[in-house]
C-alpha positions in Angstrom: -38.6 42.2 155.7 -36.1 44.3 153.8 -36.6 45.8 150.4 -35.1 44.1 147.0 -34.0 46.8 144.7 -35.1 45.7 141.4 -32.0 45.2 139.9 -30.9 42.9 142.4 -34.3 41.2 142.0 -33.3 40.9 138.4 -30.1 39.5 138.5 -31.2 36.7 140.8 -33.7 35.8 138.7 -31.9 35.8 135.8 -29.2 33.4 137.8 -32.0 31.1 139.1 -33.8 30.8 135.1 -37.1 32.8 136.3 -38.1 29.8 138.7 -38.3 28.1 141.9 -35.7 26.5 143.0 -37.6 23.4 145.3 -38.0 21.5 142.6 -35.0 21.6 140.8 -32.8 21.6 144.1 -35.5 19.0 145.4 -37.3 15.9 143.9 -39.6 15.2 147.0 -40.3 19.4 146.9 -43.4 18.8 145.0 -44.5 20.9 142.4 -45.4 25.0 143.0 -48.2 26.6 143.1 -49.7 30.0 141.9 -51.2 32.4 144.1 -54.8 30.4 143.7 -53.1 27.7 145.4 -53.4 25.3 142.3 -50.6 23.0 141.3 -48.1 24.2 138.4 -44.7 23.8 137.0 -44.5 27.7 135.6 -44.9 30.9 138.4 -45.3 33.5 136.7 -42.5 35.6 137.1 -43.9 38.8 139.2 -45.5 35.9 141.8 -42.0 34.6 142.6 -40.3 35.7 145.6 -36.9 36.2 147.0 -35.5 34.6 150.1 -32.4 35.3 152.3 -30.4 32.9 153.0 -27.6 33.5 155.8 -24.2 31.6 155.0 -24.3 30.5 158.1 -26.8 29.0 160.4 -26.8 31.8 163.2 -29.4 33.9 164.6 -29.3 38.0 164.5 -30.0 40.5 161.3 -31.1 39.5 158.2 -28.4 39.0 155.2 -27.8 42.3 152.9 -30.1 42.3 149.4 -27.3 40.9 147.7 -27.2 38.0 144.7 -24.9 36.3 147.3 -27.6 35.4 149.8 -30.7 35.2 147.8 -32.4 32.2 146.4 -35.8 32.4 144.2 -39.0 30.8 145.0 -42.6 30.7 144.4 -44.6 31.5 147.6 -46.1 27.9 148.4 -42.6 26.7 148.9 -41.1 30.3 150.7 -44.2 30.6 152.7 -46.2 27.4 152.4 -46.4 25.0 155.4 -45.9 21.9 155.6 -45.4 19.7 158.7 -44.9 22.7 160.6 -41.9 24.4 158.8 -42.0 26.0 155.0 -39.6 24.1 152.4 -37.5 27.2 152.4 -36.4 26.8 156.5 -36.0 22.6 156.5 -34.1 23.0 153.4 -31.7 26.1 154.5 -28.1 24.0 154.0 -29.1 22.8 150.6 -29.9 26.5 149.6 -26.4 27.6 151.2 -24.6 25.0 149.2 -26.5 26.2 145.8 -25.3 30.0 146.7 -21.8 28.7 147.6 -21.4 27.2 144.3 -23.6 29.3 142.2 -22.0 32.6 143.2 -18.1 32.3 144.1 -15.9 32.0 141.3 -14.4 28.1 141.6 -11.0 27.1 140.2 -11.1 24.2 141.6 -11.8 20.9 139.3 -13.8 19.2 142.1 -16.1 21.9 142.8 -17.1 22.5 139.1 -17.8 18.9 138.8 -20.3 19.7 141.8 -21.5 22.9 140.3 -22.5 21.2 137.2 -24.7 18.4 139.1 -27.0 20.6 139.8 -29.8 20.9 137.4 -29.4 24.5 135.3 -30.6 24.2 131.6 -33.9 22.0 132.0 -37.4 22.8 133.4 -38.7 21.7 136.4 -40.6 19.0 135.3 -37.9 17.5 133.1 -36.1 17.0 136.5 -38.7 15.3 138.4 -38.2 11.1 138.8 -40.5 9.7 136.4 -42.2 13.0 135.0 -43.7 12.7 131.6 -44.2 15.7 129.3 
């Protein structure tokens, strides 16, 4: 495992709003949990963790600490196991297609149409099917 410098840790958690990703990328995700194990929508902010994503799926060294090829999430969803494989691994070309938009700069009318699907200014839970408040 490779060391985050803490600026880089700060950026991408200032790009990702300070939460986990699952459930905004995910509605089936589920909701995260703190380090107790119990069920919540807010992680604190020094008990979520970064994860490398590679751009591509290919085996070998671990993608440079770099805003391009991190992603943030709590630990039940980076680490947690479910079925035999965390939420992070079965979910790898979803998080590559988050980065891809996310990161690079787009020109292209089509892509920011797709950029601005994805969920950005509300909480989790305001994103979950049939979540009350």
């Amino acid at each position: 495992m490779s060391r985050i410098p803490v600026g880089v840790r700060r950026r991408v958690l200032e790009r990702d709003r300070f939460r986990c990703l699952a459930p905004v990328l995910d509605r089936d995700a589920g909701q995260c949990r703190d380090r107790f194990g119990r069920p919540t929508w807010e992680v604190p902010t020094e008990e979520l963790e970064l994860d490398h994503v590679r751009p591509e799926p290919t085996m070998g060294k671990e993608p440079p600490s770099e805003p391009q090829f991190l992603v943030t999430l709590c630990g039940w969803h980076h680490r947690g196991l479910a079925a035999g494989r965390n939420w992070a691994t079965r979910n790898r070309p979803m998080l590559r297609e988050y980065l891809r938009l996310k990161v690079q700069p787009v020109s292209d009318p089509g892509v920011q149409l797709a950029i601005s699907n994805f969920p950005t200014d509300e909480p989790p839970v305001r994103a979950m099917a049939g979540a009350r408040l």
